[in-house]
LOTORLO-356211 format. One line per field, with one value per residue (C-alpha): residue number from 1; residue in three letters; x, y, z. Coordinates in steps of 0.25 Angstrom, whole numbers. Layout:
REM LOTORLO-356211
num <- [NUM|...]
residuo <- [ALA|...]
X <- [X|...]
Y <- [Y|...]
Z <- [Z|...]
//
This chain:
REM LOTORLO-356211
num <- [1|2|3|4|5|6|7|8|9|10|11|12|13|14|15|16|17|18|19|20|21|22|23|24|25|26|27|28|29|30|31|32|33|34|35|36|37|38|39|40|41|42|43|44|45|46|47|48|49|50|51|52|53|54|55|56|57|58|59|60|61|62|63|64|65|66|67|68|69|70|71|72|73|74|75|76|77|78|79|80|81|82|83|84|85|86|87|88|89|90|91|92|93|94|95|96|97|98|99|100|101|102|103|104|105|106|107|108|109|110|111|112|113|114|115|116|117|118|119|120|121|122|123|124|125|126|127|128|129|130|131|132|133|134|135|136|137|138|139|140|141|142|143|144|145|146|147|148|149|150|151|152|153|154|155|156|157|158|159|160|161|162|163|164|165|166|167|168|169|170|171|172|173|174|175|176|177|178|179|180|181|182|183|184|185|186|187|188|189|190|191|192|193|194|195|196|197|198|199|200|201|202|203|204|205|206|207|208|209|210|211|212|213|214|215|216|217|218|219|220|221|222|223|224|225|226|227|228|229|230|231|232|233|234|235|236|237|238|239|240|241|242|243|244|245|246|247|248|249|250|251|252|253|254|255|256|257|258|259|260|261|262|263|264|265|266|267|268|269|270|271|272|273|274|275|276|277|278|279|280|281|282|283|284|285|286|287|288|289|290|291|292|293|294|295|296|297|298|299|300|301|302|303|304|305|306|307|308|309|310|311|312|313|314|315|316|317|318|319|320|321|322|323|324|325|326|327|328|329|330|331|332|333|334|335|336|337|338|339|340|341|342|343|344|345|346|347|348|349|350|351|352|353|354|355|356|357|358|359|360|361|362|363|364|365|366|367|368|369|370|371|372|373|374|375|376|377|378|379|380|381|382|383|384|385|386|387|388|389|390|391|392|393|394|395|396|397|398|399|400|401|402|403|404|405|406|407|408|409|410|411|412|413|414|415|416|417|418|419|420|421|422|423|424|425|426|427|428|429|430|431|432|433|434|435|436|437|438|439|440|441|442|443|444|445|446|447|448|449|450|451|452|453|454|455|456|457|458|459|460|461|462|463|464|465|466|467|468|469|470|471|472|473|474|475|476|477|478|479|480|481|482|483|484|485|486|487|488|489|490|491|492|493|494|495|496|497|498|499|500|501|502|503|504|505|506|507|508|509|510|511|512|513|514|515|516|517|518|519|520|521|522|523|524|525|526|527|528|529|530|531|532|533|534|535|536|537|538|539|540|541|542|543|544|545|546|547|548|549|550|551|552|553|554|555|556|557|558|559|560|561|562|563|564|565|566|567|568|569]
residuo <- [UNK|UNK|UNK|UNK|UNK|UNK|UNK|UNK|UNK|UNK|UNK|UNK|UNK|UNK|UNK|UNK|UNK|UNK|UNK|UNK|UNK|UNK|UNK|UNK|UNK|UNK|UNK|UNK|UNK|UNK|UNK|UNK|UNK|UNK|UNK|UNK|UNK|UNK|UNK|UNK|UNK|UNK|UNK|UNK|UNK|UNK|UNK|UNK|UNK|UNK|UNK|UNK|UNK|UNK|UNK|UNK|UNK|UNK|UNK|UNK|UNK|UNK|UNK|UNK|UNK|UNK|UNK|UNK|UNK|UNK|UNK|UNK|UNK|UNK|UNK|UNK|UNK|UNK|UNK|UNK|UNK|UNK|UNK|UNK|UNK|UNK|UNK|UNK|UNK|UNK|UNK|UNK|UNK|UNK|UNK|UNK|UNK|UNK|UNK|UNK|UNK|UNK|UNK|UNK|UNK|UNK|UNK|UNK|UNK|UNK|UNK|UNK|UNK|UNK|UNK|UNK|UNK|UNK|UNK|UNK|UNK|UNK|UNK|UNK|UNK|UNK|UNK|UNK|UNK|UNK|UNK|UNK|UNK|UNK|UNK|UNK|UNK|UNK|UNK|UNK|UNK|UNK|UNK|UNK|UNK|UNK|UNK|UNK|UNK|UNK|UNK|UNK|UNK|UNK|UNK|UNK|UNK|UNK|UNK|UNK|UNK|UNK|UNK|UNK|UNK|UNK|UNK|UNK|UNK|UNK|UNK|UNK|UNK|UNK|UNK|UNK|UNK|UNK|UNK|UNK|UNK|UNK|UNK|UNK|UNK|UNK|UNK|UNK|UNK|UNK|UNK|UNK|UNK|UNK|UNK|UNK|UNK|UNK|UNK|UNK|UNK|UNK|UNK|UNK|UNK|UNK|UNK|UNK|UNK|UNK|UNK|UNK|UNK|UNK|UNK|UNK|UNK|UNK|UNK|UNK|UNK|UNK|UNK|UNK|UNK|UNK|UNK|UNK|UNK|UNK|UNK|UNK|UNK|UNK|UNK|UNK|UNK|UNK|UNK|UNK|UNK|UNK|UNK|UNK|UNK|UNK|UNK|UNK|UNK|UNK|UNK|UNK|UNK|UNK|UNK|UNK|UNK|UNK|UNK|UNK|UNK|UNK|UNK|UNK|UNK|UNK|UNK|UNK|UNK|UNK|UNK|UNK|UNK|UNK|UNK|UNK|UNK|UNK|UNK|UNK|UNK|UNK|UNK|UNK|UNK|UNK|UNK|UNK|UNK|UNK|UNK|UNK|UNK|UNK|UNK|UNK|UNK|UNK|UNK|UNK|UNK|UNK|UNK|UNK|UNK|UNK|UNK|UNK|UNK|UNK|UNK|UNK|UNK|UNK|UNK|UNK|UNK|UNK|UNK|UNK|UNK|UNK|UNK|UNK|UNK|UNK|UNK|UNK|UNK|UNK|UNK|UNK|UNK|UNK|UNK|UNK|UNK|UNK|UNK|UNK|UNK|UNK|UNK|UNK|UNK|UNK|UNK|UNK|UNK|UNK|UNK|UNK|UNK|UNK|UNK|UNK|UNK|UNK|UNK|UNK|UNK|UNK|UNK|UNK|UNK|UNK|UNK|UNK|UNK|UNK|UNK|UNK|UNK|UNK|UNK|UNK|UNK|UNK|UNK|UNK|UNK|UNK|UNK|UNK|UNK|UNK|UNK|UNK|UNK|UNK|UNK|UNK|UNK|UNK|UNK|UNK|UNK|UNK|UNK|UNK|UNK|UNK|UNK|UNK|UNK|UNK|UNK|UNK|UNK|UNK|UNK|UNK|UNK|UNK|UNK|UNK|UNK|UNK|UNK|UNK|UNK|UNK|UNK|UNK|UNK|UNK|UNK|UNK|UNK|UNK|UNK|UNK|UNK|UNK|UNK|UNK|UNK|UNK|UNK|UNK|UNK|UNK|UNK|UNK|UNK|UNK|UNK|UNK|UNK|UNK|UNK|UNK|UNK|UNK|UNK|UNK|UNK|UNK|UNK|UNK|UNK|UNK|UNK|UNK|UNK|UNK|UNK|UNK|UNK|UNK|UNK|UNK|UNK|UNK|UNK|UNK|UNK|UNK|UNK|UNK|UNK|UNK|UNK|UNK|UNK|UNK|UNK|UNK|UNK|UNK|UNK|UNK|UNK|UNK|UNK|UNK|UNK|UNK|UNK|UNK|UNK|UNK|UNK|UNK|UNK|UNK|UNK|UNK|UNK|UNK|UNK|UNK|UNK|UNK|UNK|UNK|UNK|UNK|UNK|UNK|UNK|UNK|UNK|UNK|UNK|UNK|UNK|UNK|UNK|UNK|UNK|UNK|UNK|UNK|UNK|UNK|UNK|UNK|UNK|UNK|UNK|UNK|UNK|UNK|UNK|UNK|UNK|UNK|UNK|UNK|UNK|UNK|UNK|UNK|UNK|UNK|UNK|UNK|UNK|UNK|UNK|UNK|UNK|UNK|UNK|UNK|UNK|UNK|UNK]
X <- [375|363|363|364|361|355|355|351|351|347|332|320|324|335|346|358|360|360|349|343|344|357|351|341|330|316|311|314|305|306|302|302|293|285|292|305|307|303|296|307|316|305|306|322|320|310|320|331|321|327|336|350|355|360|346|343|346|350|363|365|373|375|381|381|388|397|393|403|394|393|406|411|405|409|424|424|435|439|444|457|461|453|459|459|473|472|467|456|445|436|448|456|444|431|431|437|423|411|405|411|402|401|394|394|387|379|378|366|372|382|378|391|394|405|411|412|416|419|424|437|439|452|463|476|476|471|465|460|451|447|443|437|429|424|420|412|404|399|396|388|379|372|368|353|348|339|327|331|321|311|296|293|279|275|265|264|260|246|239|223|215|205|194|201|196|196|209|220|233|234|246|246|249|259|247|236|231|229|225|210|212|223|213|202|210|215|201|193|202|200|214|220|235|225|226|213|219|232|219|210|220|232|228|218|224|236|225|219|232|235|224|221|210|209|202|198|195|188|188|194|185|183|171|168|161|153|149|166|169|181|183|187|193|184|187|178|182|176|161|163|162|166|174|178|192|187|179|193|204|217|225|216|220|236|236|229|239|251|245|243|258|262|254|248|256|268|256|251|266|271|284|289|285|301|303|294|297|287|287|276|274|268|260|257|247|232|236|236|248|243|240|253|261|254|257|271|270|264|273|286|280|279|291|300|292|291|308|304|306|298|301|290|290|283|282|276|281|275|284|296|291|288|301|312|315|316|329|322|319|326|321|324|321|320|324|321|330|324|333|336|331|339|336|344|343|336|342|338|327|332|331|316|315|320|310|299|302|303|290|283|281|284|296|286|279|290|283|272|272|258|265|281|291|298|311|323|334|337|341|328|322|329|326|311|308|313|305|292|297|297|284|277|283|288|273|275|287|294|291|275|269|278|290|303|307|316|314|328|330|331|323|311|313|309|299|283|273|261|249|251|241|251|264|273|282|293|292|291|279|283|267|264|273|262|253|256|270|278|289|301|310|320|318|332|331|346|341|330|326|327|328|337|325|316|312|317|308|306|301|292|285|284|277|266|265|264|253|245|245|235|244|258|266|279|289|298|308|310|325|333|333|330|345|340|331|342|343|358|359|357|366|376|373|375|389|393|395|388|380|377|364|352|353|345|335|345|358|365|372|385|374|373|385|399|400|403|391|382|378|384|399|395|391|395|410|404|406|400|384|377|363|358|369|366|352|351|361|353|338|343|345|333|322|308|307|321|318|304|309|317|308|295|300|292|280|281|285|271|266|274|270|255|257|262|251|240|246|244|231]
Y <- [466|458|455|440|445|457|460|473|480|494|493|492|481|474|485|477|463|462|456|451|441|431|428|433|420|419|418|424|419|430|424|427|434|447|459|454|461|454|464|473|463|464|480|479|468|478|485|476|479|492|494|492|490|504|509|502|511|500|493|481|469|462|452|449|443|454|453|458|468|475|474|479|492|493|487|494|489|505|508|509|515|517|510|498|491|489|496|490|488|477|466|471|471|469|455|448|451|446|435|440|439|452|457|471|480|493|506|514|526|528|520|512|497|491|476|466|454|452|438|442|457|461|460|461|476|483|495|486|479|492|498|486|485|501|499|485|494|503|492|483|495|495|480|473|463|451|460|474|480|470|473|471|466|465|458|463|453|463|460|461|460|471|477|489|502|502|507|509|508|494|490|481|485|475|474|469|484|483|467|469|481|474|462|470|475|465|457|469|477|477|481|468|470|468|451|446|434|437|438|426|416|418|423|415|400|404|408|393|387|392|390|376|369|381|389|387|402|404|419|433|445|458|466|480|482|496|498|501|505|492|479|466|452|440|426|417|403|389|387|402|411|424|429|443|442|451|436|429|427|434|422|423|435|435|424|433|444|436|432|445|449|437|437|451|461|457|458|472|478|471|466|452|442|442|456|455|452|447|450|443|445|433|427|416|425|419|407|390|385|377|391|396|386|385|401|400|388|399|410|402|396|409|414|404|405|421|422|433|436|433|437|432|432|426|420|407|392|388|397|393|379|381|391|384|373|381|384|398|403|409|410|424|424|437|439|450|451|463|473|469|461|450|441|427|416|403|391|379|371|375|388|387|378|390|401|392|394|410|409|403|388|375|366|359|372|369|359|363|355|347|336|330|321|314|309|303|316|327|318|312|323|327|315|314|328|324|311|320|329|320|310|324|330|342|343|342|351|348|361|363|350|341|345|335|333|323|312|305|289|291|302|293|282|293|299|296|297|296|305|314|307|293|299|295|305|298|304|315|315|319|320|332|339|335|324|322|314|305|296|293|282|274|258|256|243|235|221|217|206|203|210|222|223|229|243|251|250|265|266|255|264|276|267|263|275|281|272|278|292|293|307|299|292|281|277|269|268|253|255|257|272|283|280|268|272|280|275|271|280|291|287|287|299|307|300|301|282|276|262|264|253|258|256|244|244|242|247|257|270|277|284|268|260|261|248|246|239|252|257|270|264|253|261|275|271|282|280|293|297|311|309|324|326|313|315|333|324|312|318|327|314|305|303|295|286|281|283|277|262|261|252|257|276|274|269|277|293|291|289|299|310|305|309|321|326|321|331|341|340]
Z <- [176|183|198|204|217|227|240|246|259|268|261|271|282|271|282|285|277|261|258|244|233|232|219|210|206|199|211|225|237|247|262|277|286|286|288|286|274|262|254|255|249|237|236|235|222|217|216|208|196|194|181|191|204|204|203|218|229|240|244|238|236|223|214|199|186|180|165|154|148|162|162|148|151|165|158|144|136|132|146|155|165|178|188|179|172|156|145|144|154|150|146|157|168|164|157|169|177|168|173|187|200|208|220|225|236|231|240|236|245|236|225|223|222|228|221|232|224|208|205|198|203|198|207|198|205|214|203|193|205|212|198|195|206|203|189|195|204|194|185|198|202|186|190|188|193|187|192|183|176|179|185|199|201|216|224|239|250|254|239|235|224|225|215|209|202|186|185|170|178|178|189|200|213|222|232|221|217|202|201|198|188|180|181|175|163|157|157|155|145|129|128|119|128|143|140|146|144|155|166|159|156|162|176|177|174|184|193|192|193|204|211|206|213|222|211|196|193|178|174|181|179|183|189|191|204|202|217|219|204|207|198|205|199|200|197|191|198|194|202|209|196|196|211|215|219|232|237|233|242|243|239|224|226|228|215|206|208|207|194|189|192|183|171|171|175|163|153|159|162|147|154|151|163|165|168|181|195|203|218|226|241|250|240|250|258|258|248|253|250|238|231|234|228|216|214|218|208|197|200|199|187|182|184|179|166|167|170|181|195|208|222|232|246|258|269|266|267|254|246|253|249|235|231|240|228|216|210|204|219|229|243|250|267|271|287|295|309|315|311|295|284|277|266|264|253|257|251|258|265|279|275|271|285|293|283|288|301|299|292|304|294|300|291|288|280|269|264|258|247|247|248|254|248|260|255|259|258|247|237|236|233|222|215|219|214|201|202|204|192|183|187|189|175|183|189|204|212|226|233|226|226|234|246|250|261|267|278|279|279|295|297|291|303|312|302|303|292|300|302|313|326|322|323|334|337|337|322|313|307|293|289|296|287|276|275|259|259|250|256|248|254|251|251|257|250|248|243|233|243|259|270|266|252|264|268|281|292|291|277|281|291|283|273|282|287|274|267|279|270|259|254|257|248|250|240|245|237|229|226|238|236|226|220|215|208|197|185|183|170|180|188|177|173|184|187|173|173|161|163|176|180|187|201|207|220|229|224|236|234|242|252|258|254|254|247|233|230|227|216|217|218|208|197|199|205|215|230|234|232|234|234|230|221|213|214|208|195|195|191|180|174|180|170|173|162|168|181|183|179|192|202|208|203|192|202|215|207|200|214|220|210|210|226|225|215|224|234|227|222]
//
């Protein structure tokens, strides 16, 4: 029986609370502040690779899936008696738990589980659920987790590269030791299983990537330095030739060692790139922003292509902003109150707010995206980052190149795009959160002429505020919202009508009528509208040759996109 979930407590300062994972994920981003406990949290999941739970000395809480083959040997058919009714143990008792949550505690004093909850526990009598419950217990404490007999690979926080002794035990040490040897092997070696290739090629181009316009870098090498008997990497880089890695910075440095945990170290251990677990500490230190995020872009590449595991923690904004959105990462905040240590799942943006607070950030640290989408509300978003999806081919990403965020239709009245010396203050100046912004707003427009065919006051402002920006970029909206823009086939597909016309500029949805006369109640024989939830149904089923014949989308997403990317040149 595998583990969906683990918490521990009574290690180091984890004292009094059970504190752990809810979930296992692909990716676990471990954050808070110093000294609150972090690490620790990384010896006890060291620990889940282990063949069982039985083998970890610590108390623990856990829940799992009860499989039939756990089961069948904890049930056998063959047996009766035993405090349990029938003669036969499996039909009579086993069978009804398969697929049955259940969660117990584990005393590592006297090595015993107790069952605090199983989905259908037997309760015809009072035997049968007591013996039950014993035979459950024995069977919970032979339980793994997703991380059993998998390798744990660790990078500490305090890391160097240094040039190292000639040395046959080739291992690298969770503070760096070992890099440089490892290095000098495989390049040096005659052996044909040392794959010059895994340094050459493969470490080298994720190098490059990473580093982008920061640095081209042409060839690794190794050099012996007789005066200290010691090697040392160098990196040849475009117009610099060859560089020893001791006249390099320690963020070079940092890169280089998390690529040799992901590209070398399978190859050197002969393990399958699944059976690892990847732990890195503060990978953040000594790297700009830019650097990071393309490394955290690398690393969850790699490990939703490698099918293994990665805890990392930190303390920096940026991986707060980059992980938050995806649905293979969990973050973990790790509290500290003076006496015990804690840990507790973050699951929303006020969470990450209040983090960023903790952390020492400003709100504002969140996004840290080179650029920010302001729109109207949550519903927008949905729909814009699916635009950008399919106008970028899947190139640009909210969170890496690009944040949300969300201005309201009244909030914008009292909003101001201006430059900071020409703000009244009277309003927010949105700018100060970053200079490179996109406004998304809706034109409001009822009538295809006159007076109600007009833009709001408001939008007008932002608009001249706005062409003021070289990095800014409007749309306002052609059709009154981004509703209208919604093919009627989508429509219909989503509400299950057939036939259903594509909406006009000006048509109006329940959220402003209570009429008849819109389109919603028209069509759809609908009086009620939930944006969002219209919106998560709506683009599975968008597509942009449809799409990009409705009024000006075709014409301001190829703008929108051509924005973002200058952004982030």
């Amino acid at each position: 029986m595998i583990t969906d979930s683990f918490k521990f407590k009574g290690y180091e300062c984890f004292k009094s609370d059970y504190s752990g994972l809810d979930e296992f994920k692909p990716i676990t981003v471990i954050i808070g502040r110093n000294n609150t406990g972090k690490s620790h949290l990384l010896d006890v999941l060291n620990l889940l690779t282990l063949r069982t739970l039985e083998d970890i000395a610590l108390d623990y809480r856990a829940c799992g899936i009860l499989d039939e083959s756990s089961l069948r040997r904890t049930f056998p058919e063959t047996s009766s008696g035993g405090g349990l009714s029938g003669h036969n143990h499996w039909n009579n008792h086993g069978r009804l738990y398969v697929n049955q949550q259940i969660e117990w505690d584990y005393n590592s004093v006297d090595k015993t589980a107790s069952i605090l909850n199983v989905s259908s526990l037997e309760t015809r009598r009072t035997n049968d659920e007591n013996a039950g419950r014993e035979r459950l217990s024995r069977l919970v404490i032979r339980a793994t987790t997703p991380l059993s007999k998998h390798i744990f690979l660790r990078l500490l926080a305090d890391r160097d590269m240094q040039p190292e002794l000639e040395n046959s035990d080739l291992s690298l040490e969770p503070d760096g030791v070992g890099a440089t040897n490892i290095i000098r092997k495989y390049i040096l070696s005659s052996k044909p299983e040392m794959q010059e290739e895994l340094i050459q090629d493969d470490l080298l181009n994720a190098l490059s990537n990473i580093f982008g316009d920061d640095g081209n870098f042409t060839k690794i090498d190794v050099r012996h330095h007789e005066d200290s008997n010691r090697w040392e990497v160098y990196l040849g880089e475009t117009n610099k030739g060859l560089v020893p890695l001791s006249r390099s910075g320690s963020g070079l440095k940092t890169v280089i060692l998390v690529l040799l945990h992901l590209l070398v170290l399978p190859h050197l251990k002969s393990k399958e790139k699944h059976k690892f677990v990847f732990a890195f500490e503060e990978l953040e230190n000594n790297l700009h922003p830019a650097l990071l995020r393309r490394l955290f872009q690398f690393i969850a590449d790699y490990v939703e292509r490698e099918n293994c595991t990665l805890f990392l923690t930190t303390h920096s904004s940026v991986a707060l902003d980059f992980f938050g959105l995806r649905e293979d990462t969990q973050i973990i905040h790790v509290n500290h109150d003076g006496n015990s240590a804690s840990t507790r799942t973050v699951s929303a943006h006020f969470d990450h707010v209040g983090l960023l607070t903790e952390l020492g950030s400003r709100p504002s640290d969140l996004l840290q995206a080179n650029g920010v989408l302001w729109l109207e509300g949550p519903s927008d978003r949905i729909y814009l980052n699916h635009f950008i999806n399919l106008y970028s081919k899947g190139e640009l990403r909210e969170g890496r190149d690009y944040q949300c965020a969300f201005y309201g239709g009244s909030i914008l009245a009292k909003s101001t795009f201006t430059a900071p010396d020409e703000t009244d203050d009277t309003f927010a100046n949105l700018l100060r959160l970053n200079h490179n912004i996109a406004v998304i707003c809706d034109g409001d427009r009822t009538a295809a002429s006159g007076k109600g065919s007009r833009i709001k006051d408001r939008v007008k402002r932002v608009k001249q505020e706005v062409d003021k920006l070289q990095p800014a970029y409007l749309w306002i909206t052609d059709a009154k919202e981004i509703e209208n823009y919604i093919p009627g086939d989508v429509w219909g597909t989503v509400y299950k009508v057939t036939n259903v016309p594509d909406p006009n500029k000006y048509d109006t949805f329940p959220s402003y009528s209570s009429n008849n006369s819109d389109f919603f109640q028209r069509h759809l024989k609908r009086k009620t509208f939930d944006k969002c939830d219209f919106a998560m149904k709506a683009v599975q089923h968008i597509k942009r040759n449809e799409i990009a014949k409705r009024f000006d989308f075709d014409e301001k997403m190829l703008a929108l996109v051509c924005k973002i990317r200058e952004w982030n040149q």
